[in-house]
Legacy VTK file of the C-alpha trace (Angstrom):
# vtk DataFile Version 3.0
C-alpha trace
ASCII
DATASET POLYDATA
POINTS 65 float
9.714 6.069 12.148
7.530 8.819 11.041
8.862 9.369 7.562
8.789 5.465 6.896
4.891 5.601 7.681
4.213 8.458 5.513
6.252 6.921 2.765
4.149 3.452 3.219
0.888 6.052 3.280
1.752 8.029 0.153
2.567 4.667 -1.539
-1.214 2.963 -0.272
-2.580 5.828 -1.685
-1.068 5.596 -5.363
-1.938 1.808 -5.264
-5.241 2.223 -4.151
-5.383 5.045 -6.718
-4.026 3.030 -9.670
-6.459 0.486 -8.689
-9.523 2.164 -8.878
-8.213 4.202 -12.226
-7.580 0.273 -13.658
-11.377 -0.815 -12.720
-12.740 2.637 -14.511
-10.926 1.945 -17.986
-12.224 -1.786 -17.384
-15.495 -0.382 -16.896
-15.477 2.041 -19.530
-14.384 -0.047 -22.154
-17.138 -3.099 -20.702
-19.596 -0.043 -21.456
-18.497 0.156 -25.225
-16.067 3.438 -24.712
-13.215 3.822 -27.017
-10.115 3.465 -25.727
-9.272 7.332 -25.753
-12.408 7.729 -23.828
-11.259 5.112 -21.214
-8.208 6.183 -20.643
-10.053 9.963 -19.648
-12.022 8.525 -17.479
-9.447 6.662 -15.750
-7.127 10.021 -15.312
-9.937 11.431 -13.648
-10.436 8.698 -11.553
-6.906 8.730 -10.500
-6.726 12.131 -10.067
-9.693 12.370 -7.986
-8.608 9.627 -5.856
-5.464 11.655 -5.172
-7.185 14.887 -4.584
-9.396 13.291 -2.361
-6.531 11.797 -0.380
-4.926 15.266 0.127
-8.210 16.767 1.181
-8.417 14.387 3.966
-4.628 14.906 4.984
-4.839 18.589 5.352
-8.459 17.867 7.381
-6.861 15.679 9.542
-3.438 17.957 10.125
-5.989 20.650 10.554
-8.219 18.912 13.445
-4.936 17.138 15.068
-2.855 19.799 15.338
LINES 1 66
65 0 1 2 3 4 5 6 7 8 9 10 11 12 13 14 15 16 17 18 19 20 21 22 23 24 25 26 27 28 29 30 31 32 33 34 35 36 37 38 39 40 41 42 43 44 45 46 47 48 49 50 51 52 53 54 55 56 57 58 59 60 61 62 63 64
């Protein structure tokens, strides 16, 4: 049970994180960017998404266990 809820977690996460790298490069590229510059600013969006995600993990292990 548990690891099937982390593994449907960890894969919210990446979706939710692919998503929101998608709608920067859309945005970025709406604002005139060139593709290079789009695609930067969607790796950091996905890669603050994800660091974001483990910071509130290891909060939450922290304060629940």
């Amino acid at each position: 049970m548990t690891v099937t809820v982390v593994l449907f977690a960890t894969a919210l996460v990446i979706v939710v994180a692919l998503l929101a790298a998608a709608g920067a490069g859309k945005l970025a590229r709406m604002d005139g960017a060139t593709y290079p510059a789009a695609l930067t600013r969607a790796a950091v969006t996905f890669a603050a998404v994800i660091t974001l995600a483990a910071t509130v993990t290891s909060v939450f292990t922290t304060l629940l266990t």
